[in-house]
C-alpha positions in Angstrom: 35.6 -10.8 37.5 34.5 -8.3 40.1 33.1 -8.7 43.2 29.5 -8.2 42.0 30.1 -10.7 39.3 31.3 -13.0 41.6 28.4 -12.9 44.1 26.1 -12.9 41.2 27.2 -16.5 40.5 25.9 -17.8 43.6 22.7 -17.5 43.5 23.3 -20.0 39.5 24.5 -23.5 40.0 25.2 -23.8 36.0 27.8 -20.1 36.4 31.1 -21.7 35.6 34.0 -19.9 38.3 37.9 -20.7 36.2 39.7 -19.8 39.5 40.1 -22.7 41.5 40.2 -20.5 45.0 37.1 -18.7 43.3 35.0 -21.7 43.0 36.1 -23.1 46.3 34.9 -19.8 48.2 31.6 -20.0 45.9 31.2 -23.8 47.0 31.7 -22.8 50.2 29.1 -19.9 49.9 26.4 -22.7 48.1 26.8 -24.1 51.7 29.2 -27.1 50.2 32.1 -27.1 52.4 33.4 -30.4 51.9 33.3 -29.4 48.2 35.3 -26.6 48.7 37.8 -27.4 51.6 38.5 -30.8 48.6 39.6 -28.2 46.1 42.1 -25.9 48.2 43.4 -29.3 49.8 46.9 -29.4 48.9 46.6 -26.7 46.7 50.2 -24.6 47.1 50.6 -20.9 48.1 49.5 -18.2 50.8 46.7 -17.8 49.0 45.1 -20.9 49.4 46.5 -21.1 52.9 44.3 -18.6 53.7 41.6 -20.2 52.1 42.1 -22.8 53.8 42.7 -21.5 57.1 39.2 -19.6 56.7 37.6 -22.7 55.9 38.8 -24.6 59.3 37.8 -21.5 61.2 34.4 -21.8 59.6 34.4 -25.8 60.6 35.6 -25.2 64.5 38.7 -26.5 64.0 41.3 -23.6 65.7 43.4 -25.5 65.8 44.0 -26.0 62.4 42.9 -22.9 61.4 45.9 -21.1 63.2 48.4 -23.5 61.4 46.8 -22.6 57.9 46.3 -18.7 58.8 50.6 -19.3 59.9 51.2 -20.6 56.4 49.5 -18.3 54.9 51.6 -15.6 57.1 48.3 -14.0 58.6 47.1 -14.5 61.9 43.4 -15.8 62.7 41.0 -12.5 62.1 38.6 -11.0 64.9 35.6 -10.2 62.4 33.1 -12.4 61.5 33.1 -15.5 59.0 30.7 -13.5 56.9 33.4 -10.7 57.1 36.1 -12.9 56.3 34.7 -14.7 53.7 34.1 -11.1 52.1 37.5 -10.0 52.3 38.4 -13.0 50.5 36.4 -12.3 47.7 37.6 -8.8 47.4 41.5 -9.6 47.5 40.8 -12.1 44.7 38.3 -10.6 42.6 39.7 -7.8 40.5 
């Protein structure tokens, strides 16, 4: 799926997304956060780290955020949420 594809699904609840880090950055974007931080809960891997990180940095929680961006061996961005959410799609989309 590519970036465009991706994005596309957004706007269509019934668009089925296979990758679970996919349809937790979808949720997310569909304004269901509590949807998507339930899926990359305890999920293993840097990957979802990040994910996960992102998503306590879009909640407030710094805190948090930091340890998740330190599993995920990144440290907490300066750009935007917007931005970040963005990059995330890219690095997993093909």
């Amino acid at each position: 799926m590519t970036y465009t594809e991706f994005t596309a699904t957004i706007q269509h609840s019934g668009d089925e997304v296979n990758d679970p880090i996919l349809r937790a950055l979808r949720l997310d974007a569909q304004g269901d956060w509590s949807a998507a931080h339930q899926i990359i809960d305890g999920m293993p891997g840097d990957d979802a780290a990040w994910v996960h990180a992102y998503l306590h940095r879009k909640e407030g929680d710094m805190w948090n955020a930091d340890y998740w961006y330190r599993q995920a061996a990144r440290t907490r961005p300066q750009s935007s949420l917007q931005e970040e959410w963005e990059s995330l799609v890219r690095h997993f989309t093909t």
